[in-house]
C-alpha positions as CSV (number, residue, x, y, z in Angstrom):
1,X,-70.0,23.6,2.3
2,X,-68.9,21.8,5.7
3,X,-65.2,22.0,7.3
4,X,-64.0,20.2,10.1
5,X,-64.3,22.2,13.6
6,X,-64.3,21.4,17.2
7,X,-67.4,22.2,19.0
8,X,-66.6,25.6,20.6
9,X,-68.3,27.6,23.4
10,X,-69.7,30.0,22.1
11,X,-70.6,32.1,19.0
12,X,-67.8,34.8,20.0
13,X,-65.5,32.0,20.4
14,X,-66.6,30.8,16.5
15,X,-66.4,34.4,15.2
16,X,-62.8,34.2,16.3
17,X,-61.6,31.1,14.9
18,X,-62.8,31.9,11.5
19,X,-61.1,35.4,11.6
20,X,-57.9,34.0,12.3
21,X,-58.3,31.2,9.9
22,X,-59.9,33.7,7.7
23,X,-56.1,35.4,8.0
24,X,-54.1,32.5,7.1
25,X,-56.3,31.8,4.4
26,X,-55.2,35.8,3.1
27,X,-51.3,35.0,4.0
28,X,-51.9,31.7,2.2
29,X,-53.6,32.7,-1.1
30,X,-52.6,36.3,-1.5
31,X,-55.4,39.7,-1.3
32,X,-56.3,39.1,-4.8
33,X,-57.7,35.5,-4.3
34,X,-58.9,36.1,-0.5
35,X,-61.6,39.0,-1.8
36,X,-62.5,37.1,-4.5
37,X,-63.2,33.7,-2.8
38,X,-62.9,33.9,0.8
39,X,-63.9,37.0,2.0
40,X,-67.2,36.6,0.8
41,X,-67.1,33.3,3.2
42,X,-69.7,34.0,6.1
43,X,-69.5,31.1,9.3
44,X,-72.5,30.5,10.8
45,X,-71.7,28.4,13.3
46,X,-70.6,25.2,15.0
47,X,-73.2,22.4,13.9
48,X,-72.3,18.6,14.9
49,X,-68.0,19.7,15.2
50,X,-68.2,20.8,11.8
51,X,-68.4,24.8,10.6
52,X,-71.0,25.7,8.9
53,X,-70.1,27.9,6.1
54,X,-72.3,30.2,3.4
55,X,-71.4,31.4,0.7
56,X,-73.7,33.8,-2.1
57,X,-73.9,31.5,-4.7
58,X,-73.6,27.8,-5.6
59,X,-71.1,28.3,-8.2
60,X,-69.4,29.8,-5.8
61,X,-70.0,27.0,-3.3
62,X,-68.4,24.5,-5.6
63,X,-65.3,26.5,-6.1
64,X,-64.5,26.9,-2.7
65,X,-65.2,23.6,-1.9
66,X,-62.9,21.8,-5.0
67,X,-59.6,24.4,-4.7
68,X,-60.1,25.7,-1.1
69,X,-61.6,23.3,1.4
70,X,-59.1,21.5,2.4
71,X,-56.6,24.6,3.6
72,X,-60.1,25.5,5.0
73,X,-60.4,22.2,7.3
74,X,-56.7,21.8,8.1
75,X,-56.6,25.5,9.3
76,X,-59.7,25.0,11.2
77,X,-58.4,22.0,12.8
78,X,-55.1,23.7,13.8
79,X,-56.9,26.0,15.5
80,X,-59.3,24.5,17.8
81,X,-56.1,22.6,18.7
């Protein structure tokens, strides 16, 4: 699963964009939801001015991406902005 980035500088500067869109994405869905489906979210980087996300399974994969991806990319882009 891809979501929409800017290219940052650095992988601190990544680490810190997904923690704070990491809590929205808490605030948004409730602590329930957010261990259960986006905590186990890991970012590995910025590839092309998209995040690269992993995730431990595929089933997971395709959850995330149909229910959460787009709160996902429009947090993402918010942020970088």
């Amino acid at each position: 699963m891809t979501a929409t980035a800017a290219t940052l500088d650095a992988p601190r500067d990544t680490a810190a964009l997904w923690e704070t869109v990491r809590e929205k994405l808490k605030a948004l869905y409730g602590e329930a939801v957010f261990r259960s489906w986006i905590r186990p979210i890991e970012c590995l980087g910025i590839d092309g001015g998209k995040a690269v996300l992993a995730v431990p399974t595929r089933f997971m994969r395709e959850w995330i991406a149909s229910h959460y991806s787009g709160d996902i990319r429009r947090l993402m882009q918010q942020e970088r902005s």
